[in-house]
C-alpha positions in Angstrom: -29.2 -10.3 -31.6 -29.3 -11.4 -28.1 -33.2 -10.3 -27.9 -34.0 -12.2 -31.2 -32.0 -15.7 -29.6 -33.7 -15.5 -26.3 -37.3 -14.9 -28.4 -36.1 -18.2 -29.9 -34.3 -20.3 -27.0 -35.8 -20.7 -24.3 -33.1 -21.9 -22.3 -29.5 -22.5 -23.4 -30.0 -26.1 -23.7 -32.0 -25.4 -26.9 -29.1 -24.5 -28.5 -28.1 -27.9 -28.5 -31.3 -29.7 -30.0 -31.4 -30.4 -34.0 -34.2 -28.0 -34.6 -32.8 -25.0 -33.4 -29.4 -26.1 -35.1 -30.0 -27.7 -38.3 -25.9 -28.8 -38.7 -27.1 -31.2 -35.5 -29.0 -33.0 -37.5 -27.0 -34.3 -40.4 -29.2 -36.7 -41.3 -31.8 -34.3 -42.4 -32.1 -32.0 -45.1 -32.6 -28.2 -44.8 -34.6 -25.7 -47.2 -32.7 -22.5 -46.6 -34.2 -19.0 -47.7 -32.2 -16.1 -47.4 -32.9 -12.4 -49.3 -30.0 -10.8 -51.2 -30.5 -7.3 -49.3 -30.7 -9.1 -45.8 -28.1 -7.6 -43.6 -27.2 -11.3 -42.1 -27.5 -12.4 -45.7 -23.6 -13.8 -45.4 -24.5 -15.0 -42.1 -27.3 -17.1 -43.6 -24.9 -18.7 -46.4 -22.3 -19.2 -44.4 -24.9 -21.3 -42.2 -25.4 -23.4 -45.4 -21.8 -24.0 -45.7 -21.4 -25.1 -42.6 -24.3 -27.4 -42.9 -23.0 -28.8 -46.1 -19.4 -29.4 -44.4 -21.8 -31.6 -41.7 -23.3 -34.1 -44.1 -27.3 -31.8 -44.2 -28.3 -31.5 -47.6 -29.4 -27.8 -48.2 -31.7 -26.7 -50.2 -30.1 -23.1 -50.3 -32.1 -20.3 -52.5 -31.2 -16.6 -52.4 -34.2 -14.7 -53.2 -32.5 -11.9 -55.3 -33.8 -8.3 -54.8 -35.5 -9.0 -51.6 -34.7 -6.9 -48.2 -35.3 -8.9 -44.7 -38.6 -9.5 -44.0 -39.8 -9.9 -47.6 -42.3 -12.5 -46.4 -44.3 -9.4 -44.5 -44.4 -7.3 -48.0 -46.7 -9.6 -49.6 -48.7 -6.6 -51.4 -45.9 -5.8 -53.2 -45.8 -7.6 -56.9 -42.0 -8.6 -56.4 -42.5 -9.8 -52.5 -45.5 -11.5 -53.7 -43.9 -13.6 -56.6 -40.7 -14.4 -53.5 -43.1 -15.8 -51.4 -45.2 -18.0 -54.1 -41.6 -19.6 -55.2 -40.7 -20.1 -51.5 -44.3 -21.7 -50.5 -44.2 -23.9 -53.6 -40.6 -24.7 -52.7 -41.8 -25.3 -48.8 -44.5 -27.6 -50.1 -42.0 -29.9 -52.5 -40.0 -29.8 -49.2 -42.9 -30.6 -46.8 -43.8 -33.8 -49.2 -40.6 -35.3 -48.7 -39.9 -38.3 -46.3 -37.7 -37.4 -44.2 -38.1 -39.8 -42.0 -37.8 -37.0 -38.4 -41.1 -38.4 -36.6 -40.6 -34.6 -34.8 -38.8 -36.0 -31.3 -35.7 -35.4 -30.2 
């Protein structure tokens, strides 16, 4: 899991900004995807929680069936239909106003 951070963070200051840690940014609201068969599944809800507890509003959908990396399995009818409710759920998402202008 270190390997996956440090593909992520550049440097441990990152940590610390909003968009590598969505419960540092209260005032904005999250869309979180996580698959049922994930084996940080928990991980990922527990993340929601602990947004909720800091005042982010979460969106929070478990994609039921799915194994991690179900976005990569688009050929498969089941992956496919995943990814069509999570694009169409991006896009309500992506309409909002959130009112981030994308800065720090």
């Amino acid at each position: 899991m270190v390997w996956f951070r440090s593909q992520y963070l550049c440097d441990a200051g990152d940590a610390l900004r909003p968009w590598a840690s969505p419960r540092l940014a209260p005032d904005q609201d999250c869309l979180l995807v996580t698959a049922q068969f994930d084996p940080l599944h928990d991980e990922g809800a527990a993340l929601g929680d602990a947004m909720v507890v800091a005042g982010v509003d979460v969106d929070g959908r478990c994609i039921a069936g799915m194994p991690n990396g179900f976005m990569n399995l688009g050929m498969a009818p089941a992956a496919r239909r995943a990814i069509e409710g999570v694009c169409a759920a991006l896009a309500v998402w992506l309409d909002k106003d959130t009112g981030w202008d994308g800065k720090e």
